[in-house]
N, C-alpha and C positions, 0 to 999 in steps of 0.2 A: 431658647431656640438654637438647634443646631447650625452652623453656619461656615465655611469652607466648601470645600470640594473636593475630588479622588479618582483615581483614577482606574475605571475599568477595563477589564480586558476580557474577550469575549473567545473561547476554544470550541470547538475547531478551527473558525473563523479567523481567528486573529484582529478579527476591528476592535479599537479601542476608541477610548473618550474621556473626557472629565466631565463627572457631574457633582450638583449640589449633594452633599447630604443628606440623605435623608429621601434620595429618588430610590424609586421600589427599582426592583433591578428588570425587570417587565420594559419598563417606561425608557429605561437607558437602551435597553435591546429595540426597542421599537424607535430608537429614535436613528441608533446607529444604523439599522437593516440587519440587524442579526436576526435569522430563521429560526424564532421562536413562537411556538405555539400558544394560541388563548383560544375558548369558545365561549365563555364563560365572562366578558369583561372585566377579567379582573377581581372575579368576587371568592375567588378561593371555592369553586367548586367541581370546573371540570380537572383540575391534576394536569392542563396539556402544561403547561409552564414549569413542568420540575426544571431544576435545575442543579449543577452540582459546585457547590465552593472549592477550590483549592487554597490551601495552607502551607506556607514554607518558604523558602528563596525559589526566584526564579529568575536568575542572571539572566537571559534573555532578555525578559519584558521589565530589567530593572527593579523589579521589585520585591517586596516580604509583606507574606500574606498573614496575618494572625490573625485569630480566633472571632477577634470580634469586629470584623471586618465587615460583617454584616449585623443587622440587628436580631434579638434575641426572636424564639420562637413568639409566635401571637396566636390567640384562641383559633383562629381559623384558620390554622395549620395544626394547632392540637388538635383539633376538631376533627378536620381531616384525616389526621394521625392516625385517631380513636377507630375512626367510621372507618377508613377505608384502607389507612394505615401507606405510609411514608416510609421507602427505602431509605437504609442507612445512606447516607450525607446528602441527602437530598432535600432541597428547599422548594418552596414555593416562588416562585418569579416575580409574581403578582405582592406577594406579602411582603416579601423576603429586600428591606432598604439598605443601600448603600452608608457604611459608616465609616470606610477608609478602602486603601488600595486593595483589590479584590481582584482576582482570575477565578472566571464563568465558566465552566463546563456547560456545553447545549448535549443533552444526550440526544442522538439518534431518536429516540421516540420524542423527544419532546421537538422537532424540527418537523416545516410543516411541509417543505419538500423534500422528501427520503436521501440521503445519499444513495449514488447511484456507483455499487463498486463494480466496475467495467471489468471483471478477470473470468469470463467464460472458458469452458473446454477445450480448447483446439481439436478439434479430428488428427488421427495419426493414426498408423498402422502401430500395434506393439504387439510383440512378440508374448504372449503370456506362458507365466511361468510365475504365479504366487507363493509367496513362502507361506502360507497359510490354507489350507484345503481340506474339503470335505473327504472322508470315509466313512464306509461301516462296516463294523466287525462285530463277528459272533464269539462270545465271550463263555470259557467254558463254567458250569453252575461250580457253587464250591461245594466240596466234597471235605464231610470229617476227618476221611480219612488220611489228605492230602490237604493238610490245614496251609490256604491262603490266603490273604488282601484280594478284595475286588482289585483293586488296581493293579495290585503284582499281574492278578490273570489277565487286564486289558493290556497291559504290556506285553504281556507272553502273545496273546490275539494279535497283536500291532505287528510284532517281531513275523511271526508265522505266515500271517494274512498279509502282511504288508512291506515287509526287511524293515521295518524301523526298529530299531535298535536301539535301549538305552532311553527310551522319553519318561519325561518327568512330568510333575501337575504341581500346578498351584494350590495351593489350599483354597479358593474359587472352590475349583474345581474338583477336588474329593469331596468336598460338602456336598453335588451334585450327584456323585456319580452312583451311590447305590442307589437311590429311590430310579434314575433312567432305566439302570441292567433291570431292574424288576419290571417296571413299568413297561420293558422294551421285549418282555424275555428274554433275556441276554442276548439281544443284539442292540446295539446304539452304534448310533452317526457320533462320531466325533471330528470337531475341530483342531486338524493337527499343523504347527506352526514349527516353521523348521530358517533360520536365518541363514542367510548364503555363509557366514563362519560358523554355525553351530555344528556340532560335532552328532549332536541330537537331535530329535522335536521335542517338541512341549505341545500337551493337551490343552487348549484354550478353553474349550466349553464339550458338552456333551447331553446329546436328546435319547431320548428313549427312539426305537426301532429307526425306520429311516426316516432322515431327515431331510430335505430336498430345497428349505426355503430360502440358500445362496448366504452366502458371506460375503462382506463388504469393508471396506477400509475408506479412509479418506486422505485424499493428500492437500496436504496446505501448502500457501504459501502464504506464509505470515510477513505482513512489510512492516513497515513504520509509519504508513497512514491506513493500510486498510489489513484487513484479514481474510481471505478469502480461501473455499472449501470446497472440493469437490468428493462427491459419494460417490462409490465407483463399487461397481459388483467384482468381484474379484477373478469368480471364471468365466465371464465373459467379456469384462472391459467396460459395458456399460457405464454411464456415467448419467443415475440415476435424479441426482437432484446437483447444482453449486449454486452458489451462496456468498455471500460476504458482510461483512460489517465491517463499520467505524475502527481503527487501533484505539483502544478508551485509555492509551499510555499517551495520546496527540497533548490531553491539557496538563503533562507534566513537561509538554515539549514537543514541536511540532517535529524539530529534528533531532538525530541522532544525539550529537554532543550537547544539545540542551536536557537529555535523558540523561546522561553521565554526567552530567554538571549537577541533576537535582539530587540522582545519588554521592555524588560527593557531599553538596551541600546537606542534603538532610538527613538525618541517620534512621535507616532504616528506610529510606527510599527507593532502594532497588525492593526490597523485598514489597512494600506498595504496587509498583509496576508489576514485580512479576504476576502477584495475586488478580489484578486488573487483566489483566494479557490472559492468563490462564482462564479464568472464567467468562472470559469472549470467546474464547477457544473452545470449551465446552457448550456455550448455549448458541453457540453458531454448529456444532457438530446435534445437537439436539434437536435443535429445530429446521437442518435437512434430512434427518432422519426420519422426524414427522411429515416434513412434507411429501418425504416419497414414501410414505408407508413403511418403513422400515423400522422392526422393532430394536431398540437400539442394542440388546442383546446379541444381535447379528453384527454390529459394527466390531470388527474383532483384530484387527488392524489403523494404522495410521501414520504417516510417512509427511516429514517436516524440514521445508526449505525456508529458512530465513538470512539475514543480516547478522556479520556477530553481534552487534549488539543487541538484537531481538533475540540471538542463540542465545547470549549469555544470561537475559531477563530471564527465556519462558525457563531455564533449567534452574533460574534461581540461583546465580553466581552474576556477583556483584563487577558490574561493566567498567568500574574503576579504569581500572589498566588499559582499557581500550580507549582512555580519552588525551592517553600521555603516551609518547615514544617512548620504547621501540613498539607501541602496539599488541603489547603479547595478550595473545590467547590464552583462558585458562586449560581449553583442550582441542583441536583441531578436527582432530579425527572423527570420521562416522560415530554413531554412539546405537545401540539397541538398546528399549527401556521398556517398564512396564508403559502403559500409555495413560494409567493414574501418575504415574511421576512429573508430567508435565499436565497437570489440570485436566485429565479427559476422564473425569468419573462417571459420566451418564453413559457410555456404551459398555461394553462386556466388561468385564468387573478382572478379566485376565486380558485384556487388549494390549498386543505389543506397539511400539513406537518405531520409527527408524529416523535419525537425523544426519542428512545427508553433511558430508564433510564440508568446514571449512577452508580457502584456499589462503587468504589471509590475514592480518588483525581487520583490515576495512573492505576485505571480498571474501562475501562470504556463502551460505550451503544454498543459498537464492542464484548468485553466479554460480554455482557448480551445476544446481540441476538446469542453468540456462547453457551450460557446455554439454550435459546429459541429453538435453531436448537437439539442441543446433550442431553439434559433432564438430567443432572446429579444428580440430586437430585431424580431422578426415580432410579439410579443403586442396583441392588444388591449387585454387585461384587463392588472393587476399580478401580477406574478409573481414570487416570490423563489426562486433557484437554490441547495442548497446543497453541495457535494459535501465530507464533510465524513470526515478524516480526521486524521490528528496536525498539518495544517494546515487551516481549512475554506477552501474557496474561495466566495466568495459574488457571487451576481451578483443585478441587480435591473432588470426591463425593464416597459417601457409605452411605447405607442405610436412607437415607432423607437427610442426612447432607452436606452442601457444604461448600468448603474454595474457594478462589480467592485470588492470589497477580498477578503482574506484576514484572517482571524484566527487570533491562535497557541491556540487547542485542545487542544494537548498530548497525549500519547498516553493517556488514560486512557479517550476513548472504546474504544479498541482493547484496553483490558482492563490497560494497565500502569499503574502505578503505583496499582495497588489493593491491597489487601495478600491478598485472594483470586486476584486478576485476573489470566486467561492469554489469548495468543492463541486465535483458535478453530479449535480441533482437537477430535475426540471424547473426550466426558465433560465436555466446559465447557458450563455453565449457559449456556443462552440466551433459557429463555421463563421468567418467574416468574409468579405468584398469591398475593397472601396476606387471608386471608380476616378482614375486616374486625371479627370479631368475636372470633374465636378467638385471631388474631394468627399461625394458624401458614400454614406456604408449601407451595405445589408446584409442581415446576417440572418443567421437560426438558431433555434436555443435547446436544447434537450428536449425530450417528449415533444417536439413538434417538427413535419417535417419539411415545414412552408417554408420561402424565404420572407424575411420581413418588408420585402414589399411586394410580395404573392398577392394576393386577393384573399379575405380571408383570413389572412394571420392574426387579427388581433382577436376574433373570435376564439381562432383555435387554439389559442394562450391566454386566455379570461382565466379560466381554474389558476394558470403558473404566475402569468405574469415575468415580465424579461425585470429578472433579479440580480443578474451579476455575470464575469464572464468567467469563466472554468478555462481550466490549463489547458486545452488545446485551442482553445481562442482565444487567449492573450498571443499565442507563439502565432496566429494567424493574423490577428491584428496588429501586431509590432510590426511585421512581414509586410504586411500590405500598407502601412504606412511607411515604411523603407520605398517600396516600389512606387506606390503614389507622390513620393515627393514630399512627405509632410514629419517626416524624420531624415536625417542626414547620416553619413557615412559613421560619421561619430558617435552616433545614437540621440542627437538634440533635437527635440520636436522646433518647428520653426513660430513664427509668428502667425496671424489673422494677414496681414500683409504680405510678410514672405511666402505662406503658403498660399494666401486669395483664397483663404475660407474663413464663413463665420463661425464653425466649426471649431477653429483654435479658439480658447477663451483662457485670458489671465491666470496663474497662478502664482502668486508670491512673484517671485524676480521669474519664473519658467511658463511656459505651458502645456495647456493639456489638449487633448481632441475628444468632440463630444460625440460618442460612439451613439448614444442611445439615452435622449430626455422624457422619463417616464413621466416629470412630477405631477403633469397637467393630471393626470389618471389616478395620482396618490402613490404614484411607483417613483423608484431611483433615478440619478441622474446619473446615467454610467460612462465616466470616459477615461482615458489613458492619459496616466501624468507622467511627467520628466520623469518620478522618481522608479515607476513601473517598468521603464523606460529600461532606467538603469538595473532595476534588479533582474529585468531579463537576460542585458547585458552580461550580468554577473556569472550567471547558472548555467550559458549556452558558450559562455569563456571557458569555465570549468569543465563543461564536457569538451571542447573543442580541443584544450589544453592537455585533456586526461589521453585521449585519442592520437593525438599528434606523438606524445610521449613515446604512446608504445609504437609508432609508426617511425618513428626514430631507433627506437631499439629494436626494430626488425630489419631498420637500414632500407625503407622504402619510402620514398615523395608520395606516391599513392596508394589507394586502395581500388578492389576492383570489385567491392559488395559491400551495400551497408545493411544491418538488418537490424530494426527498432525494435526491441521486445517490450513487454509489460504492458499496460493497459493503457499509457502513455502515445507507447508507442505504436497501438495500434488502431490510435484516432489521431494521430500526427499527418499532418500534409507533408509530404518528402520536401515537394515545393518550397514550402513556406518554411520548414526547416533548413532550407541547404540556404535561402534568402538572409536569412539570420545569421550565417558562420554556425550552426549547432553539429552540423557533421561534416565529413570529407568532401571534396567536390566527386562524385560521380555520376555517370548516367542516370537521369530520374527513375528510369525503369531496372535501374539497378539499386536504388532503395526499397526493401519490401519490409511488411512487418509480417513478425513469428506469434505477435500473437500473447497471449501468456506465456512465455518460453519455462520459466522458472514453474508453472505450473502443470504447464506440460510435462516436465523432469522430474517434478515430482511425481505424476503418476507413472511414468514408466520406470519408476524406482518403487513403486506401490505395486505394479501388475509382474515384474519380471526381477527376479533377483540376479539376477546372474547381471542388470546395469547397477545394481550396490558396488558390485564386486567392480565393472568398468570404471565407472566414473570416480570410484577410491582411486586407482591406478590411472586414469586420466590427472586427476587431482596433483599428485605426485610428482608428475611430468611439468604441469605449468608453470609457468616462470615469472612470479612475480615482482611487479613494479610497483615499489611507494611513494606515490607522489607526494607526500609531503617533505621529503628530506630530498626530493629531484630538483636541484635550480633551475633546472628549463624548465621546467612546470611553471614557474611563473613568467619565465619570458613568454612559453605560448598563451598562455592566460593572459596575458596584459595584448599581444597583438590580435588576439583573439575579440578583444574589446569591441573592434572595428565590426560593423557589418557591411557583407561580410566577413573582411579579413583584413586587417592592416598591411598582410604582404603575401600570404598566400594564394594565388590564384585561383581561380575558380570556372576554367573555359567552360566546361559542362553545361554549369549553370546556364554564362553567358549565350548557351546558342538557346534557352526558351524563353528570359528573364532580362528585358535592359534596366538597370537600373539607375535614376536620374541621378545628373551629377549636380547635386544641388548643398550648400554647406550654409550653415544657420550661426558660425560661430563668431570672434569679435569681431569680426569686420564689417558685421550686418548689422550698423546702427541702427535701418528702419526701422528693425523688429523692436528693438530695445526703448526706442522714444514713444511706440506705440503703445508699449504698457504701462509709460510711466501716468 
């Protein structure tokens, strides 16, 4: 009989646990509240419980994962296998028993509320001007007499009919080309692509006679928890279908330096991420091609903002060096590629790539197209920039002059490492209230738009169920427990006495607040502990700190604009954010969000070539700051601790927002003899 225990970790999620030996890995996920799918009880037929093992060190969660971490296949996963056939590393949930320390991948499809990646379109005016565009030319027949290449003569047509001069083809692309001049009688549309440095075009594709059914590119922005895609017709801007998925590099590491840490650790572990990364990157470009009708043939473009170290993954160059000072980049600069070289095989088989520049080893072509999108170096006034996700990216402009750091954040805005805390998907917490007298809350949860003490809410959350609370209501629930009195200046929740609610309830030597008790219903019990407390503490120090930094090297006490970018920050309360210390103090109506900025810059690096060319030369100008080798960086990080601020002022705030002066710390024995 097996007998001990082990201990799981559950990805995306981050909940872990110890169970016995020999628990199907189902039973551990149902126990923790991991969003794992069954329809089937367990009997190894419906597939919703794949799930996926990882194998290797994972400094982060401690541990090393080996092979037999779980137990061997069983008949009714070969069974399955056979019939209906199992992705490579993919197990069954339900079958599939706990035999030592193990990390769980929950993929996307097998999670029974969808991630919900928040990076829409922004509306914008752009200027178009595609490196990529339709023609058609009449090609002259060949002649014996004047012995040529079809191709020689569409070039001579290009040249005459068009001043292009000097274009070349891919081998794609002559393998098409005589059967179209016939098919077409010598006239064909061609796809001609021309980069703001190319000295020449290049023929991407080519139809017989005219051809009219629009080319399309796609701009990404690739993060380090999500992926997100939008299909954009090329001459006219439309923005046909977006899109997102999961990053499937999360269960090698939720953050950045846990990804450089597994390629140090395991050999041949960057090359794993990049192959993962790149084929979410293709079946996220596949499947908004299908959805808007678009034969992927027509995708013939694709233009790419990331993180260096998501730069350095999707190209397949080992992030090493980006995990040690001085930070060096393997290459900085914009780069133009085929767009099979970073994994994009399913559209045009000659599809170019564009990846916009990076500014530093830790800011990188995601901050440049958020300087391409927002123009900071156009401002008048002061403006701090913040796109702010498991990395923030921070920029800081007035009058021509730009700064740029990053700070490490950590994923708890994003909802991990809370011990409530999920992605957002429906039934995650995202707006809270809690009412300053009573102590008690209401909140809302994604896909519904009730408050939870509407009339009606529990109905119209039956399918979801209040599951957990997602990153912009944790930042709203810390916030509102600051202003209710039931957290302290320090960040210490108080006691059931100190606060006068039954609400606070025991934990270890701390406590917690009970946001939300499902059990009675067979749901969670959701509340905010000390230790949530403090990880929020930690991530809104680190932007606070990043911020201050460069408002120090501009030699200014304030700022006179903040603008939240990413998906973040365009569900963030400005409110509940300034409550916290997470940005400057200014006018409420002077915090606005941009939106997806990073993906806005990308497509106005997709639609108009001539911003490749700006925002290189933007790039160039900026002035970077690294906070890691900055010692104020950590004095502002450490006074930054406070909410909101150990010494910085905040009148702004002060004229919508009192906030109680109430402290829970030693001197408050009632609280302390209460728990014993």
């Amino acid at each position: 009989m097996t007998t001990g225990d082990a201990l799981v970790i559950f990805t995306p999620s981050g909940k872990r646990g110890r169970f016995a030996l020999g628990t199907p890995v189902l039973t551990a996920a149902r126990q923790l509240g991991v969003d794992l799918d069954s329809v089937c009880g367990g009997r190894g037929i419906c597939s919703k419980c794949q799930v996926a093992p990882a194998f290797g060190d994972f400094p982060k969660h401690g541990v090393t994962v080996t092979e037999g971490a779980l137990s061997p296949w069983n008949t009714v996963e070969e069974r399955y296998d056979r019939v209906r056939g199992l992705p490579a590393g993919r197990r069954l949930g339900c079958q599939a028993q706990v035999l030592a320390d193990v990390v769980i991948d929950v993929p996307p499809e097998s999670q029974v509320h969808r991630q919900v990646v928040r990076k829409r379109a922004e509306a914008r005016e752009i200027t178009l001007d595609p490196a990529t565009r339709l023609v058609v030319v009449d090609v002259a027949e060949p002649d014996m007499h004047e012995p040529s290449g079809d191709f020689e003569r569409l070039a001579a047509a290009l040249k005459a009919q068009w001043g292009e001069e000097g274009v070349t083809a891919p081998l794609p692309v002559l393998a098409k080309l005589q059967p179209a001049l016939r098919k077409g009688n010598w006239q064909v549309t061609v796809a001609l692509h021309r980069g703001h440095r190319d000295a020449a075009a290049r023929v991407l594709d080519v139809w017989p006679g005219f051809h009219d059914g629009g080319l399309y590119g796609l701009a990404i922005d690739l993060g380090s928890t999500t992926v997100a895609a939008h299909l954009t017709r090329l001459d006219t801007g439309e923005v046909v279908a977006s899109g997102g998925v999961m990053n499937p590099q999360i269960r090698f590491g939720e953050d950045l330096m846990s990804r450089v840490s597994y390629a140090m650790m395991n050999p041949g572990g960057d090359a794993e991420m990049t192959a993962e990364v790149r084929r979410a990157l293709d079946g996220l470009a596949l499947s908004l091609a299908t959805e808007a009708g678009v034969a992927p043939r027509d995708v013939v473009e694709a233009v790419v903002v990331c993180n260096p170290v998501m730069h350095h993954l999707l190209l397949g160059i080992d992030p090493v060096e980006l995990g040690q000072a001085p930070f060096a980049l393997a290459t900085s600069g914009s780069l133009e590629l085929d767009a099979r070289d970073v994994g994009l095989v399913s559209v045009n088989p000659a599809a170019r790539a564009y990846v916009l520049p990076c500014i530093a080893g830790h800011v990188g072509a995601d901050a440049a197209a958020v300087a391409l999108s927002e123009a900071p170096e156009t401002a008048t006034d002061c403006v701090l920039i913040a796109d702010v996700g498991t990395n923030a990216e921070i920029l800081l402009g007035r009058g021509g002059r730009v700064l740029a750091c990053s700070s490490p954040t950590g994923p708890a805005f994003e909802g991990a490492q809370i011990s409530s805390g999920q992605r957002a998907a429906p039934g995650a917490i995202e707006r809270v209230e809690i009412d300053p007298v009573t102590k008690d809350p209401r909140f809302r949860v994604i896909g519904c738009d009730l408050w939870s003490d509407d009339p009606g809410f529990a109905a119209a959350t039956a399918s979801t169920g209040v599951t957990g609370i997602c990153g912009s209501g944790i930042i709203e629930v810390v916030a509102e427990m600051r202003m209710a009195g039931i957290v302290d200046a320090s960040g210490l929740i108080g006691s059931d006495v100190q606060v006068g609610s039954p609400r606070m309830v025991p934990q270890g030597r701390t406590w917690a607040y009970v946001l939300h008790d499902g059990r009675g219903a067979g749901g969670p019990l959701v509340t905010v502990t000390q230790g949530d407390i403090r990880a929020i503490q930690l991530a809104k120090s680190a932007l606070y700190a990043g911020a201050r930094l460069l408002m120090d090297e501009m030699g200014v006490d304030r700022v006179d604009r903040v603008v939240l970018a990413g998906a973040f920050g365009a569900h963030i309360s400005p409110k509940h954010a300034m409550v916290l210390g997470m940005i400057p103090d200014v006018p409420l109506a002077r915090v606005m969000s941009a939106g997806n900025a990073a993906g806005t810059g990308a497509r106005i690096a997709l639609l108009n070539r001539g911003a490749r060319a700006q925002i290189e030369a933007t790039v160039g100008r900026i002035e970077k700051i690294e906070t890691a080798i900055e010692p104020r960086f950590q004095e502002h990080f450490v006074a930054a601790n406070a909410i909101p601020h150990a010494v910085d002022g905040f009148p702004e705030l002060a004229r919508v927002v009192t906030l109680p002066d109430v402290a829970f710390g030693a001197g408050s024995g009632e609280g302390r003899r209460r728990r014993r």
